[in-house]
N, C-alpha and C positions, 0 to 999 in steps of 0.2 A: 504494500500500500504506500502510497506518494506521502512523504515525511515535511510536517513543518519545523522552518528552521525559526527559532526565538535568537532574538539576542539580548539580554539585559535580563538578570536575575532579580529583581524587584517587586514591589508589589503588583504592577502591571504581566510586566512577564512570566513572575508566578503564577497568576490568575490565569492568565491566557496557556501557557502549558497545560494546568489543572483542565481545563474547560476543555481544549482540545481533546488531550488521554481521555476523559471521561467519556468523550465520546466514539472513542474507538480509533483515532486517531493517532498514529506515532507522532513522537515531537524529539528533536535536539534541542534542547536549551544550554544557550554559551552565557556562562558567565563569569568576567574578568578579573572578578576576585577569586584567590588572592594572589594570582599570577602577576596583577598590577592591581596596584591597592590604591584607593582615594583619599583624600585628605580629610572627609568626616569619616568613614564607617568606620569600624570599631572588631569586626569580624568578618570570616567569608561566608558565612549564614545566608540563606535567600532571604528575600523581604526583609532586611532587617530598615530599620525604624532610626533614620539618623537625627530626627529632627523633633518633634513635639512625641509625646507615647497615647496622645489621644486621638481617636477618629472623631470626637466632638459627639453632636448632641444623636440620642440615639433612642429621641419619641419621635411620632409621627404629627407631634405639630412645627417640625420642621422639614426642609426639602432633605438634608444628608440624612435624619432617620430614616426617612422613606426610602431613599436611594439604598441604604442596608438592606431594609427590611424586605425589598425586593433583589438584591444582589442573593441575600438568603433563599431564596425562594427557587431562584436559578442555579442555586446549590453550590455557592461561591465558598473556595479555598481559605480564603482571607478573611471572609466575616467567620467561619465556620473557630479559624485558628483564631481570632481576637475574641470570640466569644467565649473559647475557654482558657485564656492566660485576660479575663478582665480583673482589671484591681479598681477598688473604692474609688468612686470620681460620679456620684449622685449618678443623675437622670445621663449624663454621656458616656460614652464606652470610652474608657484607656485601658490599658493594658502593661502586663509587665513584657518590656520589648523580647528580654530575651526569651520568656518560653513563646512567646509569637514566631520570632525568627526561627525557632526550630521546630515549632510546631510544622509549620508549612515546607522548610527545609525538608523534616523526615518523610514528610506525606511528599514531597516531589521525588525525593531519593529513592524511596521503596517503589513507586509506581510501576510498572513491569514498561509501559509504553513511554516513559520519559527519558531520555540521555543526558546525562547534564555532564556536559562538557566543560570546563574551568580554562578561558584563554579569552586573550582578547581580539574581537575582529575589528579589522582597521578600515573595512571598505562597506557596502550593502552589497550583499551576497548579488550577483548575478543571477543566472540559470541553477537553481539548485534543484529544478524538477517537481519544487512544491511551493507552497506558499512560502512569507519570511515576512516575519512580525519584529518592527523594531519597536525598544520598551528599554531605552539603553539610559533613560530619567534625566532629571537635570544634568548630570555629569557626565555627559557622554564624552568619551575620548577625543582630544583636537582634532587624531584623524579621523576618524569614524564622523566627526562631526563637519570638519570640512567635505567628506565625500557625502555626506548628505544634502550639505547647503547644495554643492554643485549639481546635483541630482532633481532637487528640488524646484528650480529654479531663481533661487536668490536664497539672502541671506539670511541667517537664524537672526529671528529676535533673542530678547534675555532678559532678566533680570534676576536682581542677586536675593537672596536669600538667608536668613538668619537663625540661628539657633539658640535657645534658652540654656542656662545654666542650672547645674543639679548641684544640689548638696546635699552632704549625710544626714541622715537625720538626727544621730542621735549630737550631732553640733549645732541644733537648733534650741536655743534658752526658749523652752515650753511656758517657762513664767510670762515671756512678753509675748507670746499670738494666742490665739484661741481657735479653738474648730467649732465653725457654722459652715453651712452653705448659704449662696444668696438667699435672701427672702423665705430664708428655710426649706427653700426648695429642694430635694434629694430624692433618690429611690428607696433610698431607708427608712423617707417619711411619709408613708404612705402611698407615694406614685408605684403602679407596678414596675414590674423589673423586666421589661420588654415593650419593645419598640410601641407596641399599642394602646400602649400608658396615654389616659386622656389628657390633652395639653392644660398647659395654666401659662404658655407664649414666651417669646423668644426661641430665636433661630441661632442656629451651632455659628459659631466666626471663622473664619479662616483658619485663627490660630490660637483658636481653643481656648479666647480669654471667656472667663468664667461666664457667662450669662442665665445665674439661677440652678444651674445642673452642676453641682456637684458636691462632695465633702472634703473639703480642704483647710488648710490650717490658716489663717490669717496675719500677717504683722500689719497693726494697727500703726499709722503715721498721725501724730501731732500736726498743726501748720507748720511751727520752728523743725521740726526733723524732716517734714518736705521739703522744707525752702534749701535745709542744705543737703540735702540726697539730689535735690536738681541743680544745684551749684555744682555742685562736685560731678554729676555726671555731665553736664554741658562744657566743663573746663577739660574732662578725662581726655585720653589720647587714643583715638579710635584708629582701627587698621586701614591700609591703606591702600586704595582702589585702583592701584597703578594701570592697571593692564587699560582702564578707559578713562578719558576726558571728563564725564558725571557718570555716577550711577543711580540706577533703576531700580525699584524695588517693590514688590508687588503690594499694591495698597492694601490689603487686606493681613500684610505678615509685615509690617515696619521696624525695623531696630528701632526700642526705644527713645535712643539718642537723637531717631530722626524726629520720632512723633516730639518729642520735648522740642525740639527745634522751631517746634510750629505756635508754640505759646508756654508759657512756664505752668499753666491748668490743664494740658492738654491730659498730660497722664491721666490725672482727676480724673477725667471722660474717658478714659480709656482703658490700658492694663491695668492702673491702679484707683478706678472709682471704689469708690466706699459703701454705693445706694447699695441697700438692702441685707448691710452686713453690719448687724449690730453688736459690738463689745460687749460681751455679760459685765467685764467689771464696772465699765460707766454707765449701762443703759443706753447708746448712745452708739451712731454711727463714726465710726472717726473721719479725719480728713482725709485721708486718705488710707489706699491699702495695700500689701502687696500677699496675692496670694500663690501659695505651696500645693502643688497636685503631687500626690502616692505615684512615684516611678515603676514601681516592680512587685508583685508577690508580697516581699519578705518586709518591702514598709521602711526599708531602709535609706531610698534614698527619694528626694522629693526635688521639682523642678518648678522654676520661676514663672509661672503663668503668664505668656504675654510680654515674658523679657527678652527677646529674641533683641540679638547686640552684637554689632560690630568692634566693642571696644579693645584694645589690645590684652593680652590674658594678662600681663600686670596690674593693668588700672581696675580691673574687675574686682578683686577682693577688698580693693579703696572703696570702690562706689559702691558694692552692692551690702559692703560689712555695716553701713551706716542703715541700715534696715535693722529696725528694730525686733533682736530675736534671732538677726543672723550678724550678731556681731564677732562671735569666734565661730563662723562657719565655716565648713570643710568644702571644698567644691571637686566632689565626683566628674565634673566636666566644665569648663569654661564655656560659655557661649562662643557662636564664631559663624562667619559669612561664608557661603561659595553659591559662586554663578547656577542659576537653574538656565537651560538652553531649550529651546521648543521653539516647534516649527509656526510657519504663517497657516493653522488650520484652514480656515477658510479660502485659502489656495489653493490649499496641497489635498486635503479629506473629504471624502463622503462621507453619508452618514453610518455607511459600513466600517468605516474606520480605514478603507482601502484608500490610498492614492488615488488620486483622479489619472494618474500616467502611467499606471501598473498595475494590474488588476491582481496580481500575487503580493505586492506588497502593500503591506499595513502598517502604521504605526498606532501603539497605544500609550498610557503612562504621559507623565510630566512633560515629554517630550510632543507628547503630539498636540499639547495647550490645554490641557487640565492642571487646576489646582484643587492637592488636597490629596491625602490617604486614599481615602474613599474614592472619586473622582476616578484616580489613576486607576483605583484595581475592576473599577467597574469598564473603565473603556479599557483594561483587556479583557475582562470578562465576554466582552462583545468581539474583540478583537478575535480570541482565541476561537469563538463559539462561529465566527464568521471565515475564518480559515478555514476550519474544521470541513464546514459547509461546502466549499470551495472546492477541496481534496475529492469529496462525494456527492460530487456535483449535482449539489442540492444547491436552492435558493436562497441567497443572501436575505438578511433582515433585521432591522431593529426594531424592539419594540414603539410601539405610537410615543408621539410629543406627550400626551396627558400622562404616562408615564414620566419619572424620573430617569430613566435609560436613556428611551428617547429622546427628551428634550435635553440632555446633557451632548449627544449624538448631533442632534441638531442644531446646538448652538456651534459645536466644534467645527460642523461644515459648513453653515450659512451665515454666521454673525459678518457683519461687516471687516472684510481683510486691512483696510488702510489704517484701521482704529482699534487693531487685534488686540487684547490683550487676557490670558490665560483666565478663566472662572471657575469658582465653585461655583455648586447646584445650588441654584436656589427657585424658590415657588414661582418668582417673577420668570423666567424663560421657559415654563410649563406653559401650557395650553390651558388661557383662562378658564374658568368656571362662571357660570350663570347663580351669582349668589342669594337673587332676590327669590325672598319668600323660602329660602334653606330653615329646614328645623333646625331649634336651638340647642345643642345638647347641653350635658352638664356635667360637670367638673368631680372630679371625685369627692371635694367636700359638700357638694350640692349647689353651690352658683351656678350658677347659667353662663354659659361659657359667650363672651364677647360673637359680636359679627362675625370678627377676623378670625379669632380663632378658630368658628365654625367652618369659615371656608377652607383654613389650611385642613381640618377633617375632612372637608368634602373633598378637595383634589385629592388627598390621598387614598381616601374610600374607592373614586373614582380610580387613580393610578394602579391602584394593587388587583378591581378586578378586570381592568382593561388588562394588564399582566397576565391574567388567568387567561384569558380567552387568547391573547397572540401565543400563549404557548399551548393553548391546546389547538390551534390552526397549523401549528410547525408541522410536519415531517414527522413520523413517526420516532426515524434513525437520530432528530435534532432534538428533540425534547429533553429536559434535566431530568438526569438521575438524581435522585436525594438519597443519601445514605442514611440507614436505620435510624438513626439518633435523631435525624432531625426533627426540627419541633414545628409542632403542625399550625400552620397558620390561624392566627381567632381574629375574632372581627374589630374592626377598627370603631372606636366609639363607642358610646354608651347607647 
């Protein structure tokens, strides 16, 4: 049988291998660690998690729960591995990175139909007799990535990217934070513990600053202990962008340093707002806050929510020690920047995730103009499942726009090319809803759940059973396999 070839071990390329095999198709997946090693990852692990440890919010009154909750359903590798290494983080799914990364690792390793080949490719495969998914993420090799631009026909966009800093936990002074979640919102307090948990609003962010979902430890900031944590990190000496004239950086994941750049309140409104996070010792919201999300399992190490920073790893234990609570803290990891690379989608993609110039080759993952965990492992989920098709010359197909697949598919192929620039899913690029005269539902403590909120109900009531019906239209040979364990879908709402 005709073999696809993956390049990039990722969470795109993972998916997309997963999805292929599952469907009876061989796959080779190359990937380049640790043969050539990058300057964030940490191991040669597939999927490993260089950057934030949460996929964000993980109800269905958001567009990324839904995008799970149907990535689940089409029997995705990636949700299946973060569902069982999830740590404490409320109403959003994070996870401890490392059992993820090997969660999905052993499940590619073992597979009888996958190759995983460890090297790096410098060019896009030619004639290899089958399809060829590339998933090679923001870090794609110079060369690999110059032979794409030239293929493509111009040149890669970019922008850079940032990572949050971890520290141990047990070098966190417990006397000065407290653990709340926002507005007391959590899974532990009542909301259920899956995705069909009835909303009470807010949508997951790029980069997982806390909005209501989760349980985390808080350092409560004074006015006088803000004024000098933003002295001190506006004067710090941040690393330096040489390779370009300005840099880029995706508005929705900003180095701190940038967002302070933009007004000395800006934190306030942003990583470090205060609203709905009240100190038991004062009764009282502080002025501000910086919150701690559970890294891993064992609880041991916790990460900056929404610190995502360019500054040099020197000046980091200056600026961020003046947080109160992390004043002799240990840092498991310095924050730190590198380039994400991805193509002009709406140039180069359909909404098969194929080339418009190559009907064998695909690109999925970060590289093809998605942001976000989720995001990436969903367009290979399509990626892999549309190759597959290919090989068995079965019918290409994405699920409808009123889906979350869909319209994530659709924006990546038709958004406008001149003003490209990478998205999470969100409800706005779904297929409206006709909201008047929708029943009111009601909230688990009994309120009657807002307009808006009904309507995020309603697109995804509607998303999940348009889901149903495009998979049971498929091809018999294309349809998900769910493996034993899985958990059976319940209905969405009250």
């Amino acid at each position: 049988m005709t073999t696809i070839t993956i390049i990039g071990g990722g969470l795109a390329g993972s998916e997309a291998a997963w999805q292929a095999a599952s469907l009876g198709v061989p796959v080779i997946l190359h990937e380049m660690r640790p043969v050539r090693p990058t300057a964030v990852h940490k191991t040669d692990r597939l999927a490993e998690l260089v950057c934030s440890n949460s996929f964000r919010g993980d109800k269905l009154d958001n567009a990324v729960g839904l995008l799970k909750e149907e990535m689940r359903r089409l029997g995705s590798l990636v949700m299946r591995a973060a569902d069982a290494a999830r740590v404490p983080a409320g109403a959003a799914l994070a996870v401890d990175r490392d059992v993820f990364s090997r969660t999905v690792t052993d499940a590619l390793a073992s597979h009888p139909l996958i190759t995983l080949v460890r090297d790096e490719v410098p060019a896009v495969p030619g004639n290899t007799g089958g399809p060829v998914i590339i998933a090679t993420g923001p870090l794609t090799s110079d060369a690999l990535s110059r032979d794409i631009a030239s293929r493509v026909g111009g040149d890669h966009l970019y922008f850079y990217d940032a990572i949050s800093p971890i520290v141990l936990a047990e070098s966190i002074d417990k006397s000065r934070v407290f653990r709340a979640s926002r507005w007391g919102r959590s899974l532990g307090s009542g909301a259920a513990s899956r995705p069909n948990s009835t909303p009470t609003g807010g949508a997951g962010s790029a980069c997982s600053v806390d909005d209501g979902e989760g349980d985390y430890l808080n350092c409560p900031l004074t006015e006088d202990e803000y004024r000098r944590f933003y002295e001190a990190l506006m004067s710090a000496e941040k690393a330096s962008l040489h390779e370009f004239d300005s840099a880029k950086f995706f508005e929705g994941c900003l180095p701190i340093e940038v967002m302070a750049g933009r007004g000395v309140d800006t934190l306030r409104f942003g990583p470090m707002k205060p609203v709905g996070l009240v100190d038991p010792r004062t009764g009282r919201e502080p002025y501000a806050a910086v919150q701690l999300r559970q890294d891993n399992l064992a609880g041991d190490h916790f990460s900056l929510v929404g610190f995502q920073t360019q500054l040099k790893w020197g000046e980091q234990p200056k600026v961020f020690r003046l947080i109160p609570g992390l004043e002799h803290a240990e840092f498991v990891r310095f924050g730190m920047i590198h380039r994400n690379t991805y193509i002009n989608g709406p140039s180069v993609l359909r909404e098969t995730w194929q080339t418009k110039q190559r009907d064998d080759l695909f690109f999925a993952g970060q590289i093809s103009g998605v942001e976000g965990y989720v995001e990436s492992a969903a367009s290979g989920l399509m990626a892999g499942r549309n190759a597959a098709a290919l090989t068995m010359e079965q019918p290409l197909s994405v699920p409808p726009r009123t889906t979350a697949m869909g319209a994530l598919a659709f924006y990546v192929s038709h958004a406008n090319p001149t003003h490209y620039d990478p998205a999470n899913i969100t409800f706005g690029i779904m297929a409206p809803i006709d909201d008047r005269g929708l029943p009111r539902a009601r909230a688990a403590d009994g309120r009657r759940l807002t307009r808006k909120e009904s309507r995020k109900l309603a697109l995804s009531r509607r998303a999940l059973a348009d889901l149903e019906a495009w998979t049971q239209d498929l091809p018999s040979v294309l349809r998900p396999s769910l493996p034993s364990d899985h958990r059976q879908p319940q209905p969405v709402g009250r």
